[in-house]
C-alpha positions in Angstrom: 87.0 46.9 62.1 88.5 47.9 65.4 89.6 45.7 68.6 86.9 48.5 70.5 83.5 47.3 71.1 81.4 47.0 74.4 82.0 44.9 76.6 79.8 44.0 80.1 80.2 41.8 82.8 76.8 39.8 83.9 78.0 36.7 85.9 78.8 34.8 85.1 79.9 36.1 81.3 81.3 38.7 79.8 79.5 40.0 76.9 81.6 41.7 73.9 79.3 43.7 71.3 80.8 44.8 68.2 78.8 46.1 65.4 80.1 47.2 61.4 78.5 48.3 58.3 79.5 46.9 55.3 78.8 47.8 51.5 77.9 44.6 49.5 75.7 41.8 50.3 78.8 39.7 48.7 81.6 41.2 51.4 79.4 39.7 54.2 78.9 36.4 53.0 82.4 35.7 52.3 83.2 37.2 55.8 80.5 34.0 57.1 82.3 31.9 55.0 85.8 32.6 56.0 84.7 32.7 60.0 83.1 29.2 59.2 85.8 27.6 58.1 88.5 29.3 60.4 86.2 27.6 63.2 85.4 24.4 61.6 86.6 22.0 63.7 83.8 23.7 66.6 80.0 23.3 66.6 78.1 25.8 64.5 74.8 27.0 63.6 73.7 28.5 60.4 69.8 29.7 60.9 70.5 33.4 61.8 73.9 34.3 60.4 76.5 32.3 62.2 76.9 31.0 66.1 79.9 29.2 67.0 80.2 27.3 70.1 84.3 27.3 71.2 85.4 26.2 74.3 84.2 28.0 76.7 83.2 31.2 74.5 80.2 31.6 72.3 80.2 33.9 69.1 77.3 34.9 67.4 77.3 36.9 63.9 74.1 38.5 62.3 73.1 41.0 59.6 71.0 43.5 62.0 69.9 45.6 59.0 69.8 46.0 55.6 69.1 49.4 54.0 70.3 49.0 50.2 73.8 48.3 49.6 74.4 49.0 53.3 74.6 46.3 55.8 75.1 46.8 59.4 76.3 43.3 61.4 76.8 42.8 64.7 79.5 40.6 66.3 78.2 38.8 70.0 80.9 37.3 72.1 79.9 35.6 75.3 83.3 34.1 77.8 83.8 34.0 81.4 87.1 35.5 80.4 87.7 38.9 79.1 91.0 38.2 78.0 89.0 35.6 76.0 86.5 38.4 74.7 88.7 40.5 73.1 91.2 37.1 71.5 88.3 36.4 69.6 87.1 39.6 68.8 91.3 40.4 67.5 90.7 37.3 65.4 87.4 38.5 63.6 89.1 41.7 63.6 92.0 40.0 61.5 89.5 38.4 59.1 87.3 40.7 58.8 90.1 42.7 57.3 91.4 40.4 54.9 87.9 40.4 53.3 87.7 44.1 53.0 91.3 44.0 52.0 90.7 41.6 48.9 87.0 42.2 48.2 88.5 46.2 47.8 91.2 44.9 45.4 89.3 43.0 43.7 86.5 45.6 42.6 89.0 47.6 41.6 90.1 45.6 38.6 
């Protein structure tokens, strides 16, 4: 996962898009998890992959599609800042790569 994604200005939010394709089922379900509890202390909602309401930002994370192994996920970040935008989207960033760094390790044993 890159910081890059695109980003568009309708007032009176910016709008952050992000999408990545992941290879287990398992790797995005721990990546929910993790984002969950990183942002516990802020409302969220479960029904359609995971929207978290921060101050002043919303973040939405879905599975867009599944074709086998392959899932493709897209990252939403709404803020009114687009310093804000791209903070969160370097902290998803940062745990998105964690997972993919011990999920990778951890199939190779």
């Amino acid at each position: 996962m890159d910081l890059k994604g695109s980003i568009k200005y309708l007032k009176p939010y910016y709008t952050l898009v992000h999408q990545e394709t992941l290879t287990h089922q398992e790797t995005y379900i721990k990546f929910i998890n993790w984002v969950s509890g990183e942002f516990d202390l802020y409302l969220q909602e479960k029904t359609e992959g995971l929207k978290i309401y921060y101050p002043n930002v919303y973040f939405n994370i879905k599975n867009i599609a599944n074709s086998g192994q392959e899932i493709k996920l897209q990252i939403t970040i709404l803020s009114r800042s687009k310093e804000i935008c791209y903070k969160i989207n370097k902290q998803l960033q940062s745990i998105f790569n964690q997972i993919i760094q011990i999920y990778n390790n951890q199939s190779r044993k």
